[in-house]
C-alpha positions, -999 to 999 in steps of 0.1 A, spaced: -466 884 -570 -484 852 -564 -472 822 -546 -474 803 -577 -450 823 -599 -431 829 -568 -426 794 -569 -416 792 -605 -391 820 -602 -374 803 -575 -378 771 -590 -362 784 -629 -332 797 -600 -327 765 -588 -327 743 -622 -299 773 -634 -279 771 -609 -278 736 -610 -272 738 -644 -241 763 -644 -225 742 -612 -231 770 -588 -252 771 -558 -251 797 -530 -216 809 -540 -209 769 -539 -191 750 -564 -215 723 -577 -202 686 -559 -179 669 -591 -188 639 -610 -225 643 -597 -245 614 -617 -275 608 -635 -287 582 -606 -287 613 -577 -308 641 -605 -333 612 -614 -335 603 -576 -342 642 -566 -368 644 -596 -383 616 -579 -387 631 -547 -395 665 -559 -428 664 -543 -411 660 -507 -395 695 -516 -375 705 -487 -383 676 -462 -359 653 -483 -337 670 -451 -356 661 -424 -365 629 -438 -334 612 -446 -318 626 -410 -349 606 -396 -338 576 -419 -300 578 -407 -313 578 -371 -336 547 -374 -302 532 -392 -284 540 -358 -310 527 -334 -313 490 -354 -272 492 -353 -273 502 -316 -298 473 -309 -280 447 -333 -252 459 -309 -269 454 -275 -285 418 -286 -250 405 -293 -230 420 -263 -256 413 -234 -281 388 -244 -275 351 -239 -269 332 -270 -287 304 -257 -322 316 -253 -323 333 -288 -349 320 -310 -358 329 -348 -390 341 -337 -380 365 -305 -351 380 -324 -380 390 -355 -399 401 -330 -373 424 -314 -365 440 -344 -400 441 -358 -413 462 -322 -378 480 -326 -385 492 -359 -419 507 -349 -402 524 -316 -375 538 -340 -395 553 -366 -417 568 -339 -385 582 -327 -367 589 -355 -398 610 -367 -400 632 -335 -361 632 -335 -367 658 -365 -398 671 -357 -389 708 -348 -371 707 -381 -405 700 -399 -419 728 -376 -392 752 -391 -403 739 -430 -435 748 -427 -440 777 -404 -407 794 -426 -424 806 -460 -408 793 -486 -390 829 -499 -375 831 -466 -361 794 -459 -329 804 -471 -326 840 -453 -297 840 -431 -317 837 -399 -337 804 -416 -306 790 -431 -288 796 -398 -311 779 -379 -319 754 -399 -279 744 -402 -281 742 -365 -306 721 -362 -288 693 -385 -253 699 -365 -271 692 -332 -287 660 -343 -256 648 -363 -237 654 -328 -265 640 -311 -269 608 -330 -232 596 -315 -239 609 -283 -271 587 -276 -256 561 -288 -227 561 -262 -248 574 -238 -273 540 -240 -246 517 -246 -227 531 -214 -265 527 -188 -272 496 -209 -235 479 -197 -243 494 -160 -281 491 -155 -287 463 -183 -318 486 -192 -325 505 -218 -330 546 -205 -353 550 -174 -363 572 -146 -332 563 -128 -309 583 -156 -341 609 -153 -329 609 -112 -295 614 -117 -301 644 -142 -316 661 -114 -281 662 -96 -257 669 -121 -232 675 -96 -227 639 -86 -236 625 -118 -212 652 -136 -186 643 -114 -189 603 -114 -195 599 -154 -154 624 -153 -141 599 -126 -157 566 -145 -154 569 -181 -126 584 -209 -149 611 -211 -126 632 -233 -122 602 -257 -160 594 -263 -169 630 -265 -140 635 -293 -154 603 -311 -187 623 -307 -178 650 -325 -156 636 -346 -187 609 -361 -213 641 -358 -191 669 -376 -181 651 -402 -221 638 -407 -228 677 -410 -202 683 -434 -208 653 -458 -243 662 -457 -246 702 -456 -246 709 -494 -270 685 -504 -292 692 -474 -291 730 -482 -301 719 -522 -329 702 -509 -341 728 -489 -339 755 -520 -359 728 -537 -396 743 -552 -424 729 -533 -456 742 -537 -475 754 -501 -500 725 -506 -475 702 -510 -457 714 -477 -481 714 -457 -498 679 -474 -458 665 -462 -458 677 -424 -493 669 -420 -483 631 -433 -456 633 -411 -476 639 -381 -505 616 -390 -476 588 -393 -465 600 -355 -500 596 -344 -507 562 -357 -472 552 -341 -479 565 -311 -514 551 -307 -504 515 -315 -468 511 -301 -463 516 -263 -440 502 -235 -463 472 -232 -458 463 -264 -421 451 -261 -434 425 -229 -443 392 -248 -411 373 -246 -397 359 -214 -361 373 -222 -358 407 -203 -326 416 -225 -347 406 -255 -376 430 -241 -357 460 -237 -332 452 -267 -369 455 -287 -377 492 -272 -359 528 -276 -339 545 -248 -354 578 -257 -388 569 -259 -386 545 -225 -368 584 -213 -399 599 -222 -419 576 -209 -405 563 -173 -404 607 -173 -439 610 -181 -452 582 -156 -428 589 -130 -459 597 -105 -495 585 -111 -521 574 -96 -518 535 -85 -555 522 -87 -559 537 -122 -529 515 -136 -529 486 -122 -549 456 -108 -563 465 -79 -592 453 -55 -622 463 -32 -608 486 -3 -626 472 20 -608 438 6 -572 455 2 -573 461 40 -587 427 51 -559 414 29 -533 434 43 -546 434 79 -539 392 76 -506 396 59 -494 419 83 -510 418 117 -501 386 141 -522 368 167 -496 389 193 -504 421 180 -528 444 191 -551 465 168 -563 497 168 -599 498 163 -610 532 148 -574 538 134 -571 553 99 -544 529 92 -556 495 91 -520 483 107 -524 504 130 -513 483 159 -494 480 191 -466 451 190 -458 428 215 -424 413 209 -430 387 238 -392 397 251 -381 419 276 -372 455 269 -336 458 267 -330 496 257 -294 489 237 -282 510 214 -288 509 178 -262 513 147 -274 505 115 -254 504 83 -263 509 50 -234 496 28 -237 507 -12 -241 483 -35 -230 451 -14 -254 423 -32 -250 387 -15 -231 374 -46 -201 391 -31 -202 378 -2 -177 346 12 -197 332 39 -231 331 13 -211 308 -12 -185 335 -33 -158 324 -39 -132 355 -50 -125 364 -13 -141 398 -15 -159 405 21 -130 388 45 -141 410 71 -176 407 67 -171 368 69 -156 370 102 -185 393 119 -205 365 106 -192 343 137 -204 372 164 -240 373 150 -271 363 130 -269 360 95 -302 365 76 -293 347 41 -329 349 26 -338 386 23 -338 407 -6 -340 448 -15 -373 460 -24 -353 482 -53 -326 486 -70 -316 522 -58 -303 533 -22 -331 553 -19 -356 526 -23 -333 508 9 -337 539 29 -374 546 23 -379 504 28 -360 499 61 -366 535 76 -406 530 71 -410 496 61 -436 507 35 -438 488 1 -425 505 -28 -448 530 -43 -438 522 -87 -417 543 -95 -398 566 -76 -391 564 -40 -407 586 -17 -382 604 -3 -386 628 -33 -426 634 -30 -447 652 -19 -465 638 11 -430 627 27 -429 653 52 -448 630 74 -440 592 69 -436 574 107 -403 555 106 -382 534 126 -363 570 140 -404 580 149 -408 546 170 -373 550 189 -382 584 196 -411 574 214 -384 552 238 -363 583 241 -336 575 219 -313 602 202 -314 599 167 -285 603 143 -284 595 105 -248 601 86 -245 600 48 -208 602 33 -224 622 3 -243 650 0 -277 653 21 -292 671 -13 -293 638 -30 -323 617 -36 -340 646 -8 -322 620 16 -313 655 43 -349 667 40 -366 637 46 -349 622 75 -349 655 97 -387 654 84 -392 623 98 -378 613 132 -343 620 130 -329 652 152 -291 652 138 -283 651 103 -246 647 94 -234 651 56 -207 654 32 -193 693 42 -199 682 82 -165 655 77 -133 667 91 -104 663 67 -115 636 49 -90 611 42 -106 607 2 -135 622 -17 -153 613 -50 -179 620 -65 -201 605 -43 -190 616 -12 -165 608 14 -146 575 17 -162 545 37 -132 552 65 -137 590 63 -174 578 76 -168 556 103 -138 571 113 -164 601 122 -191 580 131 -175 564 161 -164 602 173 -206 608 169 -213 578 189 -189 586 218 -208 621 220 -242 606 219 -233 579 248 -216 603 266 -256 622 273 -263 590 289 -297 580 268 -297 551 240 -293 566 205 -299 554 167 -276 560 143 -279 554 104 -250 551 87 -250 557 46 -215 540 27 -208 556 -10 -175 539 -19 -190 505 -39 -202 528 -65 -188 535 -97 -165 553 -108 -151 528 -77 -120 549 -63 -110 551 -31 -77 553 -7 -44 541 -18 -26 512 1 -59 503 21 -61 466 -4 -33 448 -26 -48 467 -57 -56 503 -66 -70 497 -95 -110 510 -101 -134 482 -105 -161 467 -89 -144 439 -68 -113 459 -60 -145 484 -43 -159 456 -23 -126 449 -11 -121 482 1 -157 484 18 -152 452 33 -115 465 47 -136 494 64 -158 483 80 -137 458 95 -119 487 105 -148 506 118 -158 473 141 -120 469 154 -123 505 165 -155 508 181 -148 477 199 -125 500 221 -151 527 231 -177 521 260 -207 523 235 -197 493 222 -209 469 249 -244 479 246 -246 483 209 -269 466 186 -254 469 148 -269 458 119 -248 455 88 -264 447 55 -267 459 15 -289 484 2 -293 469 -28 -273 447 -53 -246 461 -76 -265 459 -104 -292 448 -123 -281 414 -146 -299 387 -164 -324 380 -186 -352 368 -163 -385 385 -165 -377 404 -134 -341 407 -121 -345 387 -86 -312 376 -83 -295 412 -81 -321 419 -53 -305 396 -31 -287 414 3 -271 404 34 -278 412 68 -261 405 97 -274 411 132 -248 417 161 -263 415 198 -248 429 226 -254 394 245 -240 376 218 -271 351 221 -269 348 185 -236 344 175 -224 326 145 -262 312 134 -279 316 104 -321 325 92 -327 304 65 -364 325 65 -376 347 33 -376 381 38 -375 417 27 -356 452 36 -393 461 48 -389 437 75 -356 452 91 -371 477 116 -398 452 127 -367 429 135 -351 457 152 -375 466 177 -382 431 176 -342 428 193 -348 454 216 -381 437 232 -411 456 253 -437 464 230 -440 495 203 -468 513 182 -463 500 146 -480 512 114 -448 489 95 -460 463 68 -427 441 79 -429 419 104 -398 399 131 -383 379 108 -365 360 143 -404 350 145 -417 345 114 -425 311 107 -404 299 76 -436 283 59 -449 326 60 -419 344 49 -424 369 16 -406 393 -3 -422 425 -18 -401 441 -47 -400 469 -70 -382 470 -108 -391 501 -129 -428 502 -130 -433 465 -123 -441 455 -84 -434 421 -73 -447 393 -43 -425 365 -33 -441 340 -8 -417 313 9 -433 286 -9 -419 302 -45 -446 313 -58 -442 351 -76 -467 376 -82 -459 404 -103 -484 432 -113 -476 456 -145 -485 490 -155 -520 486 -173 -530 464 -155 -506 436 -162 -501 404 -146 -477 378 -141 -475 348 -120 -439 326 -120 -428 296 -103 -387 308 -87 -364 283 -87 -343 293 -55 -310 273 -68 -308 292 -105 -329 321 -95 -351 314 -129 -387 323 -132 -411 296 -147 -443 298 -158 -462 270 -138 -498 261 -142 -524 258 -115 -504 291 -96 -532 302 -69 -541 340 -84 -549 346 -46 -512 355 -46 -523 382 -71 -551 397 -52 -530 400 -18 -502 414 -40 -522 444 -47 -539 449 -18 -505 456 -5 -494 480 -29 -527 496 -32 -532 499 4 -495 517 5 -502 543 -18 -534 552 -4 -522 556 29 -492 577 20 -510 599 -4 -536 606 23 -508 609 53 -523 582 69 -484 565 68 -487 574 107 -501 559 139 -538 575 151 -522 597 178 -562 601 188 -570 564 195 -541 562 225 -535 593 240 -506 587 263 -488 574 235 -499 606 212 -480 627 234 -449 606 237 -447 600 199 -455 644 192 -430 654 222 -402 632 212 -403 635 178 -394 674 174 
């Protein structure tokens, strides 16, 4: 039999059934009017991607609902113009129907690979039933799932919810401590099962519905000719021509941005963005980073390559740095907040120096660790404790090593996440402490041990360590300010889990930690350094976030010389282990791109910053560079008192130029393990540096 009177067979089937009410065993729907049979003749032609089609339809009807949503809940009212909001839905509409499209693509796979006799064969029919339960289920659950980043990370879906996949035991665990999980996922399938059974008959009549071959095919070739024209003319950089961030990610489509920040998680840096000569980039670095003290290494393969000469004398203290999650300066009492969060904190403020001018280079702890530990600029977009090439990174453990220091790092969590274990016992550090190496912890979440479980063992690490008689280094990691923000009961008036009641609880700790350690022998000739990874979140509608990236750090001597003053000087978490060694005096082998903020002339300070794919310069006279995937470019006036980002005129692009020579420069050397001092050019040092560091 031919496809043609196949065709007509199963077409004459289909016009009887649905003339005698019965379909598949099914009773016909009641009351079924003239309007739906002259809407389905109308169709016909689609056959049985009407299904497909009008799921797509529904889906782009959620996304513009799910953006209407987002606009209204975290977009300022003020800012809104006629024109941006058009413009948001406009770009919106194009990411959505991209989506929607691909949403039901293995659907359309299924329509036309199926023939047409065998659609409705149990196997096909069961499939294909499956296929419209999962997206009806799905639908909800993206929805949720955005609206729930979008309230924590003010984005729309990135690599950073791509990260967090890759661990689903922490991430399992801290969305079951955080949110009404059991509600939302009942709402889930509450919305999505009763989508699939308001829809399952009339999707099922559609599929019986006779379509030629030609016409099939002639439908899911459209269909894909629409994906390719979407895709070819809408991309990321298409949402980026309004000033409001909300406004630019309110315009794109957490599932494509998914796909995307997933796609371009690792590429190559001088294909994507500006870049310049390399001969240039390392004349340009070489005169941001090298000072008249300094001494160069002529032949190096790192153009930093230098030894530094602090112009103090060696003073071989220990050193304890801490890490503390999430602790942005708009928390903090002594920078000008007002809630009484960081008592504690405040009052360490009197026994050191407070740096009140620096900000993170990210907004993830890993971006803190990579930034303070090797002082390297941040590689777009993920950090580089999770690539390759990170086996041999010199960090601030490396250069303390090469003084004879023991070196400790201690995470309350897990050592698996972020590659946090394998890269510090890569690179410089000889004793690893984690999660399962705690004692009895007092509290655990899904992060990790409580902030007192830590320091409560930390200080029983540094008694050990001082008791061998040689200075040490000891990193200390914090995991309480996090969400799903739990931690021990009685510690602070409150119990109850949010953000501020977190802080309080951090800043209760580590008051107790100090108190402590102020009775053991170690502490007399301990340098600490306290300060934030990173803010608590990412807020605001400015082009790039600066405000969140904002961190303290305090700096306690041992000789108190610096007690209760204050460095007004712009900074970075890159220039923390330069300021260190800086502290501890003598002279070191440095490869760091930070410099001594302590000496740093205020008129010279900078900032280099990282959000998503976007990589940022700040230089003490305001003026903000900011480079872009294809080669985008930015440059802003900041205004330090409302933290907004201007467009100014006459803005020297020289700021431009030396902002990617130091990004450029970065990725070159660390893709071609140059992130390390020429061992060949000094030998003494070569074998001081290779001996201590195993």
């Amino acid at each position: 039999m031919t496809t043609q009177s196949t065709d007509a067979t199963r077409g004459q089937m289909s016009r009887n059934a649905l003339a005698s009410g019965s379909h598949f065993g099914n009773t016909a729907e009641p009351g079924a009017s003239a309007l739906r049979l002259m809407t389905l003749c109308r169709c016909r032609w689609l056959g049985p991607y009407r299904a497909p089609l009008m799921i797509a339809v529904v889906a782009v009807a959620a996304f513009t609902l799910l953006r209407l949503t987002l606009l209204l809940a975290f977009a300022e009212a003020a800012t809104w113009r006629v024109g941006t909001v058009a413009r948001v839905f406009w770009v919106g509409l194009r990411f959505d129907l991209l989506v929607g499209l691909c949403f039901v693509l293995w659907q359309s796979v299924h329509l036309v690979v199926v023939p047409s006799r065998r659609l409705m064969g149990p196997v096909s029919r069961w499939l294909l039933e499956l296929e419209w339960l999962v997206a009806w289920i799905s639908l909800p659950l993206i929805g949720i799932a955005e609206w729930l980043f979008f309230d924590e990370f003010q984005t729309r879906l990135n690599y950073i919810a791509f990260e967090y996949l890759v661990y689903p035991t922490e991430v399992c665990c801290n969305i079951w401590e955080s949110y009404s999980v059991v509600p939302y996922l009942s709402l889930v399938l509450a919305l999505g099962g009763s989508a699939y059974v308001l829809t399952r008959r009339t999707l099922l009549r559609w599929i019986d519905a006779p379509v030629s071959g030609r016409n099939r095919s002639g439908v899911f070739l459209g269909m894909l000719a629409v994906i390719a024209g979407l895709t070819a003319t809408t991309n990321m950089e298409s949402r980026n021509r309004c000033g409001d961030r909300i406004a630019v990610e309110c315009s794109g489509n957490g599932l494509y941005s998914f796909v995307y920040y997933v796609w371009t998680c690792r590429f190559d840096f001088n294909e994507h963005y500006l870049v310049v000569s390399d001969e240039e980039a390392r004349e340009r670095v070489r005169r941001q980073v090298i000072q008249l003290s300094d001494l160069r290494q002529n032949g190096s393969a790192n153009p930093v390559d230098r030894v530094v000469n602090s112009g103090e004398p060696r003073r071989d203290w220990n050193v304890v740095l801490i890490l503390e999650e999430s602790f942005g300066s708009d928390f903090v009492g002594a920078l000008g907040d007002s809630r009484g969060l960081t008592p504690e904190f405040d009052k360490l403020t009197r026994q050191g120096l407070l740096f009140d001018q620096i900000y993170a280079t990210g907004n993830r702890t890993a971006r803190a660790l990579e930034a303070v530990l090797t002082s390297m600029p941040p590689i777009p977009t993920e950090s580089i404790l999770k690539r390759e090439h990170s086996q041999r990174v010199f960090t601030l453990a490396h250069a303390l090593a090469a003084r004879g220091y023991e070196r400790l790092f201690m995470t309350a969590g897990r050592g698996l996440f972020d590659g946090v274990r394998s890269f510090m016992k890569s690179n410089g550090f000889n004793q690893f402490r984690e999660q399962s190496d705690y004692r009895d912890p007092i509290f655990v979440n899904a992060w990790g041990v409580s902030d007192e479980d830590l320091f409560r063992e930390a200080v029983r690490e540094l008694d050990g360590l001082h008791s061998r008689g040689a200075p040490f280094f000891a990193t200390l990691l914090t995991v309480s300010n996090h969400r799903p923000f739990t931690f021990p009961a009685g510690r602070i008036p409150s119990d109850s889990q949010t953000r501020e009641n977190a802080i309080r609880y951090a800043d209760w700790a580590l008051g107790q930690f100090f108190r402590e350690a102020a009775a053991h022998d170690f502490f007399r000739n301990t340098l600490f350094v306290v300060m934030g990874d990173h803010g608590a979140r990412v807020y605001g509608s400015q082009v790039f976030p600066i405000k969140s990236y904002r961190v303290p750090v305090l700096l306690i001597s041992p000789d108190n010389a610096v007690a209760g003053t204050r460095c007004q000087t712009l900074a970075c978490s890159l220039d923390v282990a330069p300021t260190i060694l800086g502290c501890l005096g003598g002279e070191y082998r440095s490869v760091f791109f930070g410099r001594d903020i302590r000496r740093t002339p205020a008129s010279e300070g900078r900032a280099i910053m990282q959000h998503n794919h976007d990589v940022a310069l700040l230089d003490a006279q305001n003026r903000f560079a900011m480079l872009g995937f294809n080669r985008a470019t930015d440059l802003r006036q900041l205004d330090r008192e409302t933290f907004q980002l201007r467009h100014a005129s006459g803005l020297d692009t020289e700021l431009l130029q030396d902002t990617a020579a130091l990004f450029q420069t970065a990725h070159h050397l660390y893709y071609s393990d140059r992130w390390f001092p020429d061992l060949t050019s000094v030998p003494t040092l070569a074998h001081r540096v290779a001996t201590s560091s195993r």
